[in-house]
C-alpha positions as CSV (number, residue, x, y, z in Angstrom):
1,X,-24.3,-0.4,23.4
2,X,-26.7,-3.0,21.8
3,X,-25.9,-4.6,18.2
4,X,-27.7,-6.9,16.5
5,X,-28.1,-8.1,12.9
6,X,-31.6,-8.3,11.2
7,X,-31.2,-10.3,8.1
8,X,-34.6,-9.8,5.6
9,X,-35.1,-12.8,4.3
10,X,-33.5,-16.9,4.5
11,X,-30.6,-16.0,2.3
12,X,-27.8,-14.6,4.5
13,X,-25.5,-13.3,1.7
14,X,-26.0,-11.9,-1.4
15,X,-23.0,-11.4,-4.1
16,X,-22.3,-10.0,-7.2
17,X,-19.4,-10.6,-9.8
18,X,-19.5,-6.4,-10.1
19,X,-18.1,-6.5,-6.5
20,X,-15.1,-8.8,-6.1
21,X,-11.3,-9.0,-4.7
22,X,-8.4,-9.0,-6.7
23,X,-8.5,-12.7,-6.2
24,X,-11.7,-12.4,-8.5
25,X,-13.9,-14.1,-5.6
26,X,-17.3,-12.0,-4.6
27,X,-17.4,-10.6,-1.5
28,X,-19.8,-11.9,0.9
29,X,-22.8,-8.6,1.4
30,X,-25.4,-9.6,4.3
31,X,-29.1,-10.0,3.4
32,X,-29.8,-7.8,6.2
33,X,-29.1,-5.0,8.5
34,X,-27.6,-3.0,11.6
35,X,-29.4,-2.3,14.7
36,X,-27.6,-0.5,16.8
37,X,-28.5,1.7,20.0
38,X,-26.8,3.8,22.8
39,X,-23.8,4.3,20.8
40,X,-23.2,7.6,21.6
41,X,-20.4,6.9,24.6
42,X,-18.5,5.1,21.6
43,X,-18.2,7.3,19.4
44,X,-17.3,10.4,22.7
45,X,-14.5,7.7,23.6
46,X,-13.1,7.4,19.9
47,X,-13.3,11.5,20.0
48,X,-11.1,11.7,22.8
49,X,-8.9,9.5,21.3
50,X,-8.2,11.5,18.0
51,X,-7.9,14.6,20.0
52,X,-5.3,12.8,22.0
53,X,-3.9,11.0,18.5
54,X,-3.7,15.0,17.1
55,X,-1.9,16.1,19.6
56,X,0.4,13.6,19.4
57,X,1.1,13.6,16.1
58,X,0.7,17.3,16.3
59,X,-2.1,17.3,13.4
60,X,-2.4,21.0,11.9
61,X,-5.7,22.8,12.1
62,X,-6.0,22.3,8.5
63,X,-5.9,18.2,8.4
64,X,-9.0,17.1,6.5
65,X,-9.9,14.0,5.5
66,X,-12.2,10.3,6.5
67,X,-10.9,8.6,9.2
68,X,-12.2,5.3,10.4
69,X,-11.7,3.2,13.4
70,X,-11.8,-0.6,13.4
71,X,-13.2,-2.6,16.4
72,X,-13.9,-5.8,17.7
73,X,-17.3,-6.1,20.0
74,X,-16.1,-7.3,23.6
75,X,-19.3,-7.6,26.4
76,X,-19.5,-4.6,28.4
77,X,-20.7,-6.1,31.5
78,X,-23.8,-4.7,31.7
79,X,-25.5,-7.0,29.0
80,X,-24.7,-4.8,26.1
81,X,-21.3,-4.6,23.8
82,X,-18.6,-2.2,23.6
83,X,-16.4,-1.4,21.2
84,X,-12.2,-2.1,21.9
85,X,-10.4,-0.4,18.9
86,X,-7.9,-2.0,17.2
87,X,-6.5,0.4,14.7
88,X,-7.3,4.0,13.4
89,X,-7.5,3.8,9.2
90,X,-6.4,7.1,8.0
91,X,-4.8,6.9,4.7
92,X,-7.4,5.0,2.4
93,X,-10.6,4.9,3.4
94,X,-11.4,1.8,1.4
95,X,-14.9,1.1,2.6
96,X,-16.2,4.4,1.7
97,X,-14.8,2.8,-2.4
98,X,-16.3,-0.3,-1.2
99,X,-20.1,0.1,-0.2
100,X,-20.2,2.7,-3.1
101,X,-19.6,-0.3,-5.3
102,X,-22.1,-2.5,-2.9
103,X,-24.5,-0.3,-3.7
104,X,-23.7,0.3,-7.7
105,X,-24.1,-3.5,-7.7
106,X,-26.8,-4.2,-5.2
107,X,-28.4,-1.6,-4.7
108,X,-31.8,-2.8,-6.0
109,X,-31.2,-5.9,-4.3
110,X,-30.0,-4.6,-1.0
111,X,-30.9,-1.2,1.2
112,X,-27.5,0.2,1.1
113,X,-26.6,3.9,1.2
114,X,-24.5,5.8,-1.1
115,X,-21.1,6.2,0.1
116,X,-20.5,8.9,-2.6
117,X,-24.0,10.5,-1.5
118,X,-22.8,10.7,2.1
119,X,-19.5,11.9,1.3
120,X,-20.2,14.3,-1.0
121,X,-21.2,17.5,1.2
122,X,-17.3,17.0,3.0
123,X,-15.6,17.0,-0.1
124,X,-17.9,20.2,-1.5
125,X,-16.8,22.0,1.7
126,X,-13.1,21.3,1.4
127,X,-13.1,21.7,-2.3
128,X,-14.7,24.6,-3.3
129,X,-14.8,25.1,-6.7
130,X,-11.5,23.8,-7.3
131,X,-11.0,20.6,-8.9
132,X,-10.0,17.6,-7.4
133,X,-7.8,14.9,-8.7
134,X,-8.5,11.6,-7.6
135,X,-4.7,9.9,-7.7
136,X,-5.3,5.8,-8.1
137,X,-2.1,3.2,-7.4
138,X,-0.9,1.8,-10.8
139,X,-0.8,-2.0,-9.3
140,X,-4.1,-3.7,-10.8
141,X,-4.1,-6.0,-7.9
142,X,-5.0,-3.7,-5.5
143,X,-8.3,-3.4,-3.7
144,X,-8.2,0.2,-4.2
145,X,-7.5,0.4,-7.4
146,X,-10.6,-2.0,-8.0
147,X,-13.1,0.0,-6.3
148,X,-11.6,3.5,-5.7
149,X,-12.6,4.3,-9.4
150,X,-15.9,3.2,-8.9
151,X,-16.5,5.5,-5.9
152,X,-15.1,8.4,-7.9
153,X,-17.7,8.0,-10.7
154,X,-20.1,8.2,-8.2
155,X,-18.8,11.7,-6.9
156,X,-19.0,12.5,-10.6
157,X,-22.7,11.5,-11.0
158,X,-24.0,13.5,-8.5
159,X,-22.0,16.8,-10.0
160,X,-18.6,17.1,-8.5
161,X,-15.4,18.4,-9.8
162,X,-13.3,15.4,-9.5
163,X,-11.3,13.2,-12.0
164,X,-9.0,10.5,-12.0
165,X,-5.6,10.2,-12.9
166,X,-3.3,7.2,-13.5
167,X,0.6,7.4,-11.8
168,X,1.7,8.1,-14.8
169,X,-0.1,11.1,-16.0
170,X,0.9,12.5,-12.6
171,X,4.6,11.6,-12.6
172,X,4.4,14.1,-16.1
173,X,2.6,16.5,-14.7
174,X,3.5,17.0,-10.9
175,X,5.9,19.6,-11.1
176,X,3.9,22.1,-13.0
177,X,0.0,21.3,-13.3
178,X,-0.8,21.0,-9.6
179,X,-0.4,24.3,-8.2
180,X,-4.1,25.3,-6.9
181,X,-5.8,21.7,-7.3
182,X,-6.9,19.5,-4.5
183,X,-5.6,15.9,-4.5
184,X,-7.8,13.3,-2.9
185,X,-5.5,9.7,-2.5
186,X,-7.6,6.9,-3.2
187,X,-4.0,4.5,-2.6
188,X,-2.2,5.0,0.7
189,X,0.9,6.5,1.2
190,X,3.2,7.8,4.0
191,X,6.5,6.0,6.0
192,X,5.0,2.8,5.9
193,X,4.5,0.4,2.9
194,X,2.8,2.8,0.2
195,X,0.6,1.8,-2.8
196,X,2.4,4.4,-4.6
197,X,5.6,3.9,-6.1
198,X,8.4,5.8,-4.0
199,X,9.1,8.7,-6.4
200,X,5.5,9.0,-6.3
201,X,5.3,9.3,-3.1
202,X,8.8,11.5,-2.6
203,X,6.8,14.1,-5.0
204,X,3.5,14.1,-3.8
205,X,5.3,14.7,0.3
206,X,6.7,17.6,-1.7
207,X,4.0,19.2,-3.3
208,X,2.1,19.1,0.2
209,X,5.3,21.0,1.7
210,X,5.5,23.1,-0.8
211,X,1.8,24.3,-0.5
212,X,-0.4,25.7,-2.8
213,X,-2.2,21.8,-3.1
214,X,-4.4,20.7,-0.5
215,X,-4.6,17.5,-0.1
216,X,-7.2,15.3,1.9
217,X,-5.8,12.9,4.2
218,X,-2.9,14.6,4.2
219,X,0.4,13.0,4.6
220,X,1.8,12.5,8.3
221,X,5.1,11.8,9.0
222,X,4.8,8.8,11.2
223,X,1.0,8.1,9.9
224,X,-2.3,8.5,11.7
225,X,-2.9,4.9,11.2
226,X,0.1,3.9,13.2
227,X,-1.1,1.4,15.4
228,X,2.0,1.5,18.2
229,X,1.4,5.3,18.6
230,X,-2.5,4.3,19.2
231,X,-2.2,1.8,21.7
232,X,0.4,3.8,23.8
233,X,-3.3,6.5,23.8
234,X,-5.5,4.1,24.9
235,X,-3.5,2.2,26.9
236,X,-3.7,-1.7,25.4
237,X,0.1,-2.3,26.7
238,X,2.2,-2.6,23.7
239,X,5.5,-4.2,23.8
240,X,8.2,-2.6,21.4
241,X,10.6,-5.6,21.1
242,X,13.7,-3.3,20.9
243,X,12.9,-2.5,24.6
244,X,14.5,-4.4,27.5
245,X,13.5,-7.6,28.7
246,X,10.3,-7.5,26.4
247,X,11.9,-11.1,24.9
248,X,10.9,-12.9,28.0
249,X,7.4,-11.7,28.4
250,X,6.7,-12.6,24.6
251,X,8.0,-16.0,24.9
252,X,5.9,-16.6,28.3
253,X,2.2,-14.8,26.8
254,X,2.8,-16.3,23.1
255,X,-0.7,-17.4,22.8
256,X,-1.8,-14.0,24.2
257,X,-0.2,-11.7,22.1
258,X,0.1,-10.5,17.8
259,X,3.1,-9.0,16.5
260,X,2.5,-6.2,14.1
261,X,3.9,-4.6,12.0
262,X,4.4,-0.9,13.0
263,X,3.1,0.9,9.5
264,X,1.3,-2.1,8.2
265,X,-2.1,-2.1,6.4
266,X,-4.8,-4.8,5.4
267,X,-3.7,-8.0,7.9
268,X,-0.8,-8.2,5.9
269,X,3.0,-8.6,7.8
270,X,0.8,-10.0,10.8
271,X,1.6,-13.3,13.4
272,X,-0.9,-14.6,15.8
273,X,1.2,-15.9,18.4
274,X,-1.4,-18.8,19.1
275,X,-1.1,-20.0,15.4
276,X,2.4,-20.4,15.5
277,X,4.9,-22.9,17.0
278,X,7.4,-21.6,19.4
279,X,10.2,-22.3,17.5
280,X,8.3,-19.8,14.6
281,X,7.6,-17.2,17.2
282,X,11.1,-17.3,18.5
283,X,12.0,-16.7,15.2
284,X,9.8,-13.7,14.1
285,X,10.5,-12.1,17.2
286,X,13.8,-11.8,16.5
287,X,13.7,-11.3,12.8
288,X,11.2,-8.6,13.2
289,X,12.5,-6.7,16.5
290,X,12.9,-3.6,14.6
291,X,9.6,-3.1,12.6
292,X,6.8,-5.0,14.8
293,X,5.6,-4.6,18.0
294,X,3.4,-6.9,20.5
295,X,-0.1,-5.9,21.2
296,X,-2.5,-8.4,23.4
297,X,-4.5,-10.5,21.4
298,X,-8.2,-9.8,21.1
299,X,-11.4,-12.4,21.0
300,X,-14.4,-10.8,19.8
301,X,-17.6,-12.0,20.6
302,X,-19.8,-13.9,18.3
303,X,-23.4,-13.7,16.6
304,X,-25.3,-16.3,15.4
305,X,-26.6,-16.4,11.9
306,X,-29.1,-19.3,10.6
307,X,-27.1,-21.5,12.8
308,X,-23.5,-20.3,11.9
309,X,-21.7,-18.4,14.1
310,X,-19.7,-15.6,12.8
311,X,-17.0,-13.5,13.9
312,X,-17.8,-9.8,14.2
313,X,-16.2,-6.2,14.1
314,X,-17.6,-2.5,14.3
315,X,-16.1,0.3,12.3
316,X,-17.2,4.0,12.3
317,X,-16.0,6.5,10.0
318,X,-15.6,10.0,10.7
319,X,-15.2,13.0,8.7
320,X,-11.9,14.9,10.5
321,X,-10.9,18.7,10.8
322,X,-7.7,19.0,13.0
323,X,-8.7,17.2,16.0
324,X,-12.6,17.2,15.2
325,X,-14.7,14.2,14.4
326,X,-18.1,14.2,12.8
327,X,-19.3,10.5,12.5
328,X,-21.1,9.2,9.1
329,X,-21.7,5.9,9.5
330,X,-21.0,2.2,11.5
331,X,-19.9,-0.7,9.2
332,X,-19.6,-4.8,10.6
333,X,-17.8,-7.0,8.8
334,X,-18.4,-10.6,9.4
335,X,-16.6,-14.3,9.1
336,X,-17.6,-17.6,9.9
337,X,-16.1,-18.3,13.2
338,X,-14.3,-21.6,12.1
339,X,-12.3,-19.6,9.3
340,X,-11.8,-16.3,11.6
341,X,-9.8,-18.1,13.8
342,X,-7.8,-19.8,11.5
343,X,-6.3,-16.3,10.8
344,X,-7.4,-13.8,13.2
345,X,-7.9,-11.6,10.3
346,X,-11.4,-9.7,9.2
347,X,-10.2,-8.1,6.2
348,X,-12.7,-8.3,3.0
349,X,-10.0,-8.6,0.8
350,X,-9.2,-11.3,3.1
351,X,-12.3,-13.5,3.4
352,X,-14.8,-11.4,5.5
353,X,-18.3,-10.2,4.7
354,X,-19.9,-6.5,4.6
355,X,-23.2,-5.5,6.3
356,X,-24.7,-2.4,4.9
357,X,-23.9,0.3,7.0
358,X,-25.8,2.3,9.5
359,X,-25.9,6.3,8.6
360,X,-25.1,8.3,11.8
């Protein structure tokens, strides 16, 4: 695969205070674009992957929803770049809410698509012509709850059926108004740390059993985003520390390895075994031998901006049915090298930058 970033002008970045993180910062959008080519074996890789990921997880035929795998670019060996996966995101999409606002803010600035624009043919299929309710965390610090809304207004724009509702509205209504709606969940929710409070989350797990709401991105027992159950598929070597003897081999490979939380989300619960002492390592293994796992550490290559060199990842997100991918679009998200591996962590709410996505 070949990738490359073509910026348009001698500004790298552009920002806007209509697009920020809950820390009020902007976020970082590239003055520029995607060129990508021959990334076809990719995306048949990450297609065998879900397949395998549905099996395992034994997704029903009726599972709809965005998926979206995140990668960082490692040399193929053949003078191109290929794309190692480090986690499947299938609870909240957050960058479909997130380049809908890039392009809301930038969009005269910027070529960016439409998230909502791209999207909007999936959710017309699944719907029909019954309405959707858009379900939005009731935490105002959360990234979702900034720009979820935002993408939702969008749908609405262009003619869909869909409204939101705060967590409190819903906790009134969810045992009686629900009964032949769709429910698309902007927060995330399932056995790991939700966005939405547990009763929340109790009744929406029962609504879904109880059938009669469909409900995109449905809620998996065990989570599709669950990064152990994905590295036991594609074979990265994961080390459950409440195995035998995996103590040893994490003491011996600490700059090597991450420990991560099982159901975690957006960098957070994370330690880089490198950017620790041992004494600290010794102690998170041991503290966290029950909800983390190891997984090899992983150094993606670099590109070269004006003279900075950045850190940079490659995302594609699919629309799913069952164990079907369609792909929509490649996002990068980009950090200065120097602060990248400070952290290890690419996250936008966490410091890194957006480049306008590529439509597929």
């Amino acid at each position: 695969m070949q990738f490359s970033i073509r910026l348009n002008s001698s500004e790298t970045f552009l920002q806007s205070p209509k697009f920020v993180v809950p820390s009020g910062e902007c976020v970082p959008i590239v003055n520029g674009f995607l060129e990508i080519s021959d990334i076809g074996p990719e995306i048949d890789i990450q297609k065998q992957v879900w397949r395998q990921m549905a099996k395992a997880r034994k997704l029903p035929m009726e599972y709809r929803g965005f998926i979206r795998y995140d990668g960082f670019l490692v040399l193929d060996g053949k003078g191109g770049f290929k794309i190692r996966i480090i986690e499947i995101n299938g609870r909240g999409i957050e960058c479909l809410h997130a380049i809908e606002a890039v392009h809301q803010a930038l969009g005269r600035e910027v070529e960016i698509e439409s998230t909502a624009q791209i999207a909007l043919p999936y959710f017309q299929k699944w719907a029909g012509d019954k309405e959707i309710i858009a379900l939005v965390a009731d935490n105002e610090s959360l990234v979702k709850r900034i720009w979820g809304p935002i993408f939702v207004r969008g749908l609405q724009n262009l003619g869909l059926r869909i409204r939101l509702m705060e967590v409190g509205e819903f906790r009134d209504k969810a045992d009686t108004c629900f009964k032949g709606t769709c429910m698309y969940l902007v927060g995330d929710v399932g056995d790991g740390p939700s966005q939405f409070p547990g009763d929340v989350a109790r009744r929406l797990w029962n609504l879904q059993e109880e059938g009669g709401v469909s409900m995109l991105n449905r809620i998996m027992r065990g989570g599709m985003g669950d990064k152990y159950a994905l590295e036991r598929i594609i074979g990265l070597g994961p080390l459950l520390l409440n195995e035998p003897d995996k103590f040893t081999v994490a003491r011996d490979k600490q700059s090597d390895l991450v420990l991560k939380p099982i159901n975690g989300a957006s960098g957070d619960g994370i330690t880089i075994g490198r950017l620790v002492s041992p004494d600290d390592w010794r102690e998170a293994l041991t503290r966290e031998s029950q909800t983390h796992f190891l997984s090899e550490l992983v150094v993606p290559e670099t590109i070269e901006l004006h003279g900075v060199k950045y850190a940079v990842d490659c995302n594609i997100t699919y629309w799913a049915e069952g164990g079907k991918l369609t792909p929509l679009y490649v996002i990068a998200r980009i950090k200065p090298w120097e602060k990248f591996r400070k952290t290890w962590i690419m996250n936008v709410a966490k410091g890194g930058g957006i480049v306008p996505p590529k439509r597929l």
